[in-house]
DOVEXBA-830420 format. One record per atom (N, C-alpha, C): atom name; residue number from 1; x, y, z negated. Coordinates in Angstrom, 2 decimals. Layout:
# DOVEXBA-830420
CA  NUM  X  Y  Z
...
//
This chain:
# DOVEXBA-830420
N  1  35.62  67.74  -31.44
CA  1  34.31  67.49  -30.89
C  1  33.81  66.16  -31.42
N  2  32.43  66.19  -31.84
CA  2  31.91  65.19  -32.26
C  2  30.92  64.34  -31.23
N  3  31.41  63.48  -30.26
CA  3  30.67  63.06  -29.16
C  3  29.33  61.61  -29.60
N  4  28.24  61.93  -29.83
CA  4  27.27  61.14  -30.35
C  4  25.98  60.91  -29.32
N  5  25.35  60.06  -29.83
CA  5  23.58  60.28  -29.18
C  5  22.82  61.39  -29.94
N  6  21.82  61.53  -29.42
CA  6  20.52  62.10  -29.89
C  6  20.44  61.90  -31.35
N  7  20.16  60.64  -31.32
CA  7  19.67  59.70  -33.02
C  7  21.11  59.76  -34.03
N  8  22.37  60.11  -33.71
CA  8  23.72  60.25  -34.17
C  8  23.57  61.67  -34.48
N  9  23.37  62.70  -33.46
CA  9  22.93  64.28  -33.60
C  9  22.52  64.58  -35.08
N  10  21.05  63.71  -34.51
CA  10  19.81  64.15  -35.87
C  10  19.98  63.74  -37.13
N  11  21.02  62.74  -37.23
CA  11  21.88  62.05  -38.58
C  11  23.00  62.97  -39.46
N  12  23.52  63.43  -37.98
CA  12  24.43  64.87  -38.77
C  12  24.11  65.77  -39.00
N  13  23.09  66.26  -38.13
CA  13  22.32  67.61  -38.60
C  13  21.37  67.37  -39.80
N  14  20.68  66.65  -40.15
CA  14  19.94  66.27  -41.05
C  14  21.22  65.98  -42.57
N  15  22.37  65.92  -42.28
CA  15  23.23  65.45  -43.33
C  15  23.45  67.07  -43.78
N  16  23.37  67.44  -42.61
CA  16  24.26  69.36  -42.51
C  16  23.03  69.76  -43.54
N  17  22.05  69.86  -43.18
CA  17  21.00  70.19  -44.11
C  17  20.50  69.37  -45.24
N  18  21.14  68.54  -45.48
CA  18  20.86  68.24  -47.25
C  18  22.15  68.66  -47.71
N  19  23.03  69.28  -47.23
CA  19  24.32  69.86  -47.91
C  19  23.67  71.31  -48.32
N  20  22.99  72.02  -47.64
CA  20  22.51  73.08  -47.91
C  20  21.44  73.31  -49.68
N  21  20.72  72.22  -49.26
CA  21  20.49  71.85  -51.19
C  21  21.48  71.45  -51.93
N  22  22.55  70.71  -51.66
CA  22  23.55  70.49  -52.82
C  22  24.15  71.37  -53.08
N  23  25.18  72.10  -52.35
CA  23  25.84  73.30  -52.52
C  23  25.15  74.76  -52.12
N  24  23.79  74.58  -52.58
CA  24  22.86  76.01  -52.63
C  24  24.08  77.15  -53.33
N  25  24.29  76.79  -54.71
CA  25  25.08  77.77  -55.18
C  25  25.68  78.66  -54.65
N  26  26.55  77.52  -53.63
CA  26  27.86  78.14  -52.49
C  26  27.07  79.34  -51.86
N  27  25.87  78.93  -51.14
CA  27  25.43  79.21  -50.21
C  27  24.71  80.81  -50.44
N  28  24.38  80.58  -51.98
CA  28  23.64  82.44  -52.26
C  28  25.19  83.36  -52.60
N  29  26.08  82.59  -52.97
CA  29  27.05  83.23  -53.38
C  29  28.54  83.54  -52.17
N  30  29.20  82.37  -52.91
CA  30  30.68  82.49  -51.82
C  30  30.58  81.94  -50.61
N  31  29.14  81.65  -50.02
CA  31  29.05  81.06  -48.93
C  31  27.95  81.78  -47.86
N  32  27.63  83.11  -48.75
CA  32  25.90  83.42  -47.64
C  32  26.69  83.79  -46.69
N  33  27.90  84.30  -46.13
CA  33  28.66  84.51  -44.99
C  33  27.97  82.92  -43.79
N  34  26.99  82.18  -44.16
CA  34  26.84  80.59  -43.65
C  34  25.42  81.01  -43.21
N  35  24.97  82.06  -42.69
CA  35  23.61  82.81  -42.72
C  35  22.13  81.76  -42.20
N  36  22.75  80.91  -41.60
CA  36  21.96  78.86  -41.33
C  36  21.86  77.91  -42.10
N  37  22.95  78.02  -43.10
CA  37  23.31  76.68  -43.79
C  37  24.86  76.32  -42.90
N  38  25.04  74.89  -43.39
CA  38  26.10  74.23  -43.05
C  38  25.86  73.78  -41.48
N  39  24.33  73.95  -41.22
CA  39  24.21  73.46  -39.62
C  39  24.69  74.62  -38.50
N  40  25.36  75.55  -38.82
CA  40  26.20  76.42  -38.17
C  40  27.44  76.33  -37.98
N  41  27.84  75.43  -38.92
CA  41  29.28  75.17  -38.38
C  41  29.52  74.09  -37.30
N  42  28.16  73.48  -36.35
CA  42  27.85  73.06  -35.04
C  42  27.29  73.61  -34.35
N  43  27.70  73.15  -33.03
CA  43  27.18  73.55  -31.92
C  43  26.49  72.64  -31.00
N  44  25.61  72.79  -30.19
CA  44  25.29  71.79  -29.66
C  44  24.89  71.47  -28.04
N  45  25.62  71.03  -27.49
CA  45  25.85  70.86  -25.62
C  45  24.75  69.54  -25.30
N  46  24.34  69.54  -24.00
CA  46  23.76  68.70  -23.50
C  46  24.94  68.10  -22.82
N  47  25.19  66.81  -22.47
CA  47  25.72  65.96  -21.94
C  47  25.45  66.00  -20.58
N  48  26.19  67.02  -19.72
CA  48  25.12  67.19  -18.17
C  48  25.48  65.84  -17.45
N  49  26.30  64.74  -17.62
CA  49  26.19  63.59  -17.31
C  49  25.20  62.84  -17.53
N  50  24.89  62.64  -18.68
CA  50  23.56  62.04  -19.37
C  50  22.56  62.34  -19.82
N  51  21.61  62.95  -19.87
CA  51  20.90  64.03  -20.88
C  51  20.67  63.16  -22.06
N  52  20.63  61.69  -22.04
CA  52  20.22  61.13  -23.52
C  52  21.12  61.53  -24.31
N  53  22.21  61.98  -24.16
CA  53  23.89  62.52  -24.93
C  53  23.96  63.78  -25.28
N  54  23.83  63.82  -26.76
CA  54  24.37  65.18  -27.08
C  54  26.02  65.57  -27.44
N  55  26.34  66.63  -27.05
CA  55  27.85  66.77  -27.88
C  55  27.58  67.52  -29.08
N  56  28.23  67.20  -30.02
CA  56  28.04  68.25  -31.02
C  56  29.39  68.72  -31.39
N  57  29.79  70.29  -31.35
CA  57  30.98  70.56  -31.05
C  57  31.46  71.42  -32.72
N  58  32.06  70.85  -33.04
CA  58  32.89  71.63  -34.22
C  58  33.32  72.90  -34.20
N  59  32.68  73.62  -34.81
CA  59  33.46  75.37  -34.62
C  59  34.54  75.28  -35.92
N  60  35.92  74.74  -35.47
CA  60  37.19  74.72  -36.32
C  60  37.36  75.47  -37.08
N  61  37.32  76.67  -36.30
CA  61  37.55  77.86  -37.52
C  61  36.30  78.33  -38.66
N  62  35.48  77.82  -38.03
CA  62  34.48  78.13  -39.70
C  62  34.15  77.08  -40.18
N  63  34.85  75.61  -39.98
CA  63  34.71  74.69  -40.84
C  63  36.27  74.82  -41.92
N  64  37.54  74.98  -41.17
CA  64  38.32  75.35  -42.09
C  64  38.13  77.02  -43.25
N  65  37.34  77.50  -43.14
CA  65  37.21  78.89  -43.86
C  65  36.15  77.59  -45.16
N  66  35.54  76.66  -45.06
CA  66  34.83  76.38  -46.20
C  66  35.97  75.18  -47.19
N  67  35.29  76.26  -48.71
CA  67  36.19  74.77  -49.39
C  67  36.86  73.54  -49.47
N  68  37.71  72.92  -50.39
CA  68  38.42  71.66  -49.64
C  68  36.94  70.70  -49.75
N  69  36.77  70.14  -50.99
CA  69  35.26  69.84  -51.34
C  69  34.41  69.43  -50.32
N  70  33.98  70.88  -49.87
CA  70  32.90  70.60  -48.89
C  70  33.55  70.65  -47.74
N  71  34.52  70.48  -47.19
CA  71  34.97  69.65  -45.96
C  71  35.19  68.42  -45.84
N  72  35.92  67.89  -47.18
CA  72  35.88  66.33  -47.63
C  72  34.40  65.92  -47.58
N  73  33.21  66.78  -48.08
CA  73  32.44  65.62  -48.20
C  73  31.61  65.87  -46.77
N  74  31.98  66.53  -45.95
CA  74  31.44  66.98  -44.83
C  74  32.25  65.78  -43.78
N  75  33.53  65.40  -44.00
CA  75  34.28  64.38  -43.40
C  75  33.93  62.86  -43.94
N  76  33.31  62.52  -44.99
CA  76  32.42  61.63  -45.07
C  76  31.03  61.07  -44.02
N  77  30.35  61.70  -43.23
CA  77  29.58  61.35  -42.47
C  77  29.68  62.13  -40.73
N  78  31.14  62.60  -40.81
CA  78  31.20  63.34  -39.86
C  78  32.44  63.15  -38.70
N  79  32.97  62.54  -37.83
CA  79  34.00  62.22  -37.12
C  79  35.41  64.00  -37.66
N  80  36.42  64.67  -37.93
CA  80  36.66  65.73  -37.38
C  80  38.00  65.28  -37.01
N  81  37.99  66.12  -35.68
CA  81  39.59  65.71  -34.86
C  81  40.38  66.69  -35.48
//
């Protein structure tokens, strides 16, 4: 789980989607199984403690199904436990 703010959220999701232009290739090919882009391999909870708090939750198993590559560079701007 990736526990962030709002403005942390919109940093990763906005990262998730410029991955979707870099590895387009992936994405018409060995990757359209990704039917969103890379912003599907999150999820996203409200913080019912806080509402300024989003969680953004890692779906494990369809981040390990993508390349080493694009998990490395996905672990560049991304906490993964």
């Amino acid at each position: 789980m990736v526990n962030s703010y709002t403005s942390n959220s919109n940093e990763i999701l906005g990262a998730l989607k410029a991955l979707n232009a870099k590895y387009n290739d992936y994405l018409i090919g060995e990757g359209r199984w990704l039917n969103e882009g890379f912003e599907s391999i999150v999820s996203i909870e409200e913080n019912p403690a806080d509402s300024r708090q989003e969680n953004l939750i890692l779906k494990k198993e369809i981040f390990m199904m993508l390349p080493v590559h694009i998990r490395e560079d996905i672990a560049t701007f991304m906490v993964i436990d």
